[in-house]
N, C-alpha and C positions, 0 to 999 in steps of 0.2 A: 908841387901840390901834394900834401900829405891825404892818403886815404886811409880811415879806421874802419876797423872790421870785427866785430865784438859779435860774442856768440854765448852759451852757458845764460846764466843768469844774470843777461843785460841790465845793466841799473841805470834807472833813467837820468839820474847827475850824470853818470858817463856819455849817453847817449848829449845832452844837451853842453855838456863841456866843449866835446869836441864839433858838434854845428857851428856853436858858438867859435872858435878855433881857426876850422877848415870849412865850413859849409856842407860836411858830407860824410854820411855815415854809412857801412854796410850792415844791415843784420841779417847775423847768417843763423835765420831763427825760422819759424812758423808764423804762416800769414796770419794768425789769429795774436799771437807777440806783436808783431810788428804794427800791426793796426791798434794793438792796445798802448805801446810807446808811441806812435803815430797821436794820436787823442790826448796822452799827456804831454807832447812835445807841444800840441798847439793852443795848450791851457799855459804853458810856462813860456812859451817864445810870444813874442811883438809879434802878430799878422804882419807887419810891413815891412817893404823889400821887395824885388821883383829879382825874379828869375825869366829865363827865354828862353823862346824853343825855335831854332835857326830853323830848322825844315821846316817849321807852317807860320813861322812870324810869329808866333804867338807869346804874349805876356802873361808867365805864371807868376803865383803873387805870396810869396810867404815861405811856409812851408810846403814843401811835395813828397809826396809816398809814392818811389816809384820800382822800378822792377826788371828785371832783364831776367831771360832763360838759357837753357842751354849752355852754361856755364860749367865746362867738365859733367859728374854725373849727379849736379847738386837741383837740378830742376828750376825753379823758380828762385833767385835769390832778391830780395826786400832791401831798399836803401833810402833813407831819406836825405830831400835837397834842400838847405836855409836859405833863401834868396838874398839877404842883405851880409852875407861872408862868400858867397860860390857867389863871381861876379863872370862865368862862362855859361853860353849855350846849355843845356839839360842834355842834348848829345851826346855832349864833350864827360859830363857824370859817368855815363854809360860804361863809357870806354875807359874811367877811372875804375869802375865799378869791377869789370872785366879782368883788368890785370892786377889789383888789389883779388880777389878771391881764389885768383892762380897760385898767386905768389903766398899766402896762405894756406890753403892746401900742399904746394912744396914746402912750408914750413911746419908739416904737422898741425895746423888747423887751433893753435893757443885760442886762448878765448880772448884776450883782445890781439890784435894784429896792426903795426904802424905800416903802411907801404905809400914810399916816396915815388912819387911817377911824374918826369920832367918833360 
């Protein structure tokens, strides 16, 4: 499973290549960025698809703006999930999420970043 991690002046073809791709983006931006590629991701992506969330059963459906904290000393870091390319649990993201933005930052933090995690 490849994880992107794009950061600087994210371009939204970038952002939609790689969902399209892997299913799974990091941006290592401001919630106010993210939620504005978030709104164009879901004018340029097909709604359908589902995504799932192992802990409560639940089926998500499309695209998801989702988030984890505590991440080294970066606070809140932003990642969107494509449902019909990421055909795992929304958990299992988390935890891609997690070691994709480590391995980043030991790599000096580039503005885009490839991290394979098996």
């Amino acid at each position: 499973m490849e994880t992107v991690v794009l950061s600087g002046e994210i371009r939204v073809a970038d952002v939609e290549l790689f969902l399209l791709a892997n299913g799974i983006v990091v941006l290592a931006t401001s919630r106010t960025v993210a939620r504005r590629i978030l709104h164009e991701m879901r004018e340029r992506l097909p709604p359908d698809g589902g995504l799932w969330s192992e802990e409560d059963d639940e089926d998500l459906w499309g695209l998801e703006h989702q988030f984890v904290d505590g991440i080294l000393d970066r606070g809140w870091t932003h990642f969107l999930v494509y449902g019909p390319t990421f055909s795992l649990p929304i958990g299992y993201a988390r935890g891609y999420v997690r070691r994709a933005i480590e391995a980043w930052r030991a790599n000096g933090t580039p503005l885009e970043f490839h991290h394979q995690t098996t």
